[in-house]
C-alpha positions in Angstrom: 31.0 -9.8 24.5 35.1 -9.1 25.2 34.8 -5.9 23.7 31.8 -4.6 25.5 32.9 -5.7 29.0 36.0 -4.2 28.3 34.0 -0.9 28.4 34.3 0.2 24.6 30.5 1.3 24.7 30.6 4.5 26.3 33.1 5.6 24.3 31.6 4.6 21.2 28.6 6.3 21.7 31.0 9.7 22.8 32.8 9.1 19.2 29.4 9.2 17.4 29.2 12.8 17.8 32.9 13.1 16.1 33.2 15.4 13.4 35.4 13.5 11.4 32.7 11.4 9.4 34.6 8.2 8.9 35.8 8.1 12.9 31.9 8.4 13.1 30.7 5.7 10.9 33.5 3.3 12.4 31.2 3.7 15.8 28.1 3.5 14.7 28.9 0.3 12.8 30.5 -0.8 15.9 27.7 -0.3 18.3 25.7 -2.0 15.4 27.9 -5.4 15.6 28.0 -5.0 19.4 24.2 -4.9 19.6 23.9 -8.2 17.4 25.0 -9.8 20.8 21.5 -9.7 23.0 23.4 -8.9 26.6 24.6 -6.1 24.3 21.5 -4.4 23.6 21.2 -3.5 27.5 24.5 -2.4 28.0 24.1 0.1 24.9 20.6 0.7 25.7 21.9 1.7 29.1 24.4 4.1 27.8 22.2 6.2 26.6 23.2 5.4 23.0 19.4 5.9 21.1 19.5 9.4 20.5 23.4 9.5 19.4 22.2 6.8 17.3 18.6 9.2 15.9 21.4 12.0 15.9 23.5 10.1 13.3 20.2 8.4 11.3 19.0 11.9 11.2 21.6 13.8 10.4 25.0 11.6 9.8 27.7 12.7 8.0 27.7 9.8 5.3 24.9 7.8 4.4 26.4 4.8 5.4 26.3 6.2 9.0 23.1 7.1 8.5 21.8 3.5 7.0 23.9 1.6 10.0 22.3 3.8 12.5 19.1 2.9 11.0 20.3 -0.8 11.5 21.4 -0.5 15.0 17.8 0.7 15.4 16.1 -2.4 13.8 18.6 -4.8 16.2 18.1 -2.6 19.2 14.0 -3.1 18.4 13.9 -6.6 18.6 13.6 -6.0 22.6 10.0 -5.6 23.1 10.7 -2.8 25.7 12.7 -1.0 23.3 9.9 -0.8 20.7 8.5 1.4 23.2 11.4 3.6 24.2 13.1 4.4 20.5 9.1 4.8 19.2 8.8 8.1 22.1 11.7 9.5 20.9 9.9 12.3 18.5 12.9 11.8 15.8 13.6 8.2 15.7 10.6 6.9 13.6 10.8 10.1 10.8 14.5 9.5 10.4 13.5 6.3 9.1 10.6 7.2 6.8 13.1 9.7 5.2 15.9 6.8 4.8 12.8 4.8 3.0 13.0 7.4 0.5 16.8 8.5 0.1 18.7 5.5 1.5 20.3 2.7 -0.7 18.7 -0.6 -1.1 20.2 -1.5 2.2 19.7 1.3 3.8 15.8 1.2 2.8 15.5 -2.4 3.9 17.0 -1.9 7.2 14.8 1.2 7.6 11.9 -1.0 6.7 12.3 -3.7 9.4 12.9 -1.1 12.0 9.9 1.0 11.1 8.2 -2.8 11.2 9.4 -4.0 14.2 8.5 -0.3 15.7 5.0 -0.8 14.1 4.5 -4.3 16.0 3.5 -1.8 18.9 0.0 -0.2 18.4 1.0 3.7 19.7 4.1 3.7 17.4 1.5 2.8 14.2 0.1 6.4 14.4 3.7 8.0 14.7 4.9 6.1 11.4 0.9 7.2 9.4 2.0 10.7 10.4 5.8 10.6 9.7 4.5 9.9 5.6 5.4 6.3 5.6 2.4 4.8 3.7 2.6 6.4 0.2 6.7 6.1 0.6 6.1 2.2 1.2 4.0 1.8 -1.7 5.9 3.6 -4.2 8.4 1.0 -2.8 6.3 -2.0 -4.0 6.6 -0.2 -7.8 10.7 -0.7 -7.5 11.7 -4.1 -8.7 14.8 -3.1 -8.3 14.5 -2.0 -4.6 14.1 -5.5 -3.7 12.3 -4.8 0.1 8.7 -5.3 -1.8 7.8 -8.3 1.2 9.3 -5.5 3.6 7.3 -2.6 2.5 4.2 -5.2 2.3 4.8 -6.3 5.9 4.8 -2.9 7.3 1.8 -1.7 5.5 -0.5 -4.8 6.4 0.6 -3.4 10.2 -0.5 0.0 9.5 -3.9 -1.2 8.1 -4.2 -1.7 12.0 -4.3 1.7 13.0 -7.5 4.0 11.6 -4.9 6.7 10.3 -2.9 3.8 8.1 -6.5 2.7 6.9 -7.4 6.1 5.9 -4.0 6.5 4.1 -4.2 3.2 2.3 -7.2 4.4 1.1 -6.5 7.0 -0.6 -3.9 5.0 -2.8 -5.5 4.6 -6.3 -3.2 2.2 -7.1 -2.6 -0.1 -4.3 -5.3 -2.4 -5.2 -3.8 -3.7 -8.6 -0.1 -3.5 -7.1 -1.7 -6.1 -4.6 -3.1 -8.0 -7.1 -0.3 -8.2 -9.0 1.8 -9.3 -6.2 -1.0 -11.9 -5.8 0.1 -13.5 -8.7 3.8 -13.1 -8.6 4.9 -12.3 -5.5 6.7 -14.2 -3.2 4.6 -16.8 -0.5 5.1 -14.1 1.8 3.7 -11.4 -0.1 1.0 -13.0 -1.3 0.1 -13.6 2.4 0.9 -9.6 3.1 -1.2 -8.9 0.0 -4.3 -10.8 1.0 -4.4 -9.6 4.0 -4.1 -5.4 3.1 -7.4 -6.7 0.7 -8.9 -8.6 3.4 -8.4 -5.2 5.4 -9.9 -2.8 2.7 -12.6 -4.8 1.9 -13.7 -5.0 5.6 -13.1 -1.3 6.9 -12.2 0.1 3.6 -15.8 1.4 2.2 -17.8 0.8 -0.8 -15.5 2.5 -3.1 -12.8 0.7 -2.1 
């Protein structure tokens, strides 16, 4: 709270367009702590920090700017309004489908709860179907060692809400005994994600599925 009503934020966001990558990372990962403080989301939201922020996820000079601009964007999202605002901005939600596929373990959970909190909003559902999420997040279930498989299952059971996330899920030949699997040995919560992507397929799915 100190530092942000000393007036650090501005500046912050300026220092994210540095060249030097560690001089950006150190603000990025700043604004990231600032915005864990709830008056602080405003005051960065206010700045104008979203698309410095999709300017580093996208196109960051390390990948630990890029992954901590990713996780800046899941705090940030929390805000109802701001699920709204960073979801319009035409790079935000395909700089985190592409940290779902190259990030680190981190990097692809915090990429996962953004897209999910993003997703919580119906127009933004579309915009993560057509950014390439859905076979991303299921390949994503097949990694043990990822560790974000309730992550990847929470954002798909809100994509089964949107026709194009149906139609994708659809096409998966192997979703069906991934979700089956995780019926038996996944965790309470994905066992609840799981049953209800069946629930989903087998109601609007079609006879095939």
């Amino acid at each position: 709270r100190i530092i942000a009503e000393a007036g650090a934020i501005p500046f912050l966001v300026t220092l994210m367009n540095s060249h030097d990558p560690r001089i950006q990372e150190n603000a990025v990962t700043a604004l990231l702590n600032l915005s864990i403080y709830d008056n602080n989301k405003t005051l960065i939201m206010s700045a104008g920090a979203i698309d410095s922020i999709i300017d580093v996820l996208q196109s960051g000079k390390t990948m630990e700017a890029r992954e901590n601009a990713a996780a800046a964007i899941f705090s940030l999202s929390i805000v109802d309004d701001y699920k709204i605002f960073i979801g319009a901005r035409p790079r935000a939600i395909p700089g985190l489908v592409r940290l779902l596929g190259e990030g680190t373990t981190a990097g692809k959970r915090d990429a996962a709860i953004a897209l999910f909190n993003l997703a919580v909003y119906n127009v933004n559902k579309v915009s993560v179907v057509l950014a390439g999420a859905v076979p991303l997040l299921i390949d994503l279930l097949l990694d043990d060692k990822a560790g974000i498989t309730d992550d990847a299952l929470g954002v798909l059971a809100l994509l089964l809400g949107c026709s194009e996330g149906l139609e994708e899920l659809r096409k998966s030949r192997i979703l069906v005994p991934l979700l089956i699997d995780l019926l038996r040995f996944g965790s309470s919560k994905g066992k609840e994600n799981s049953i209800t992507l069946l629930v989903g397929l087998c109601k609007d799915g079609g006879e095939d599925v």
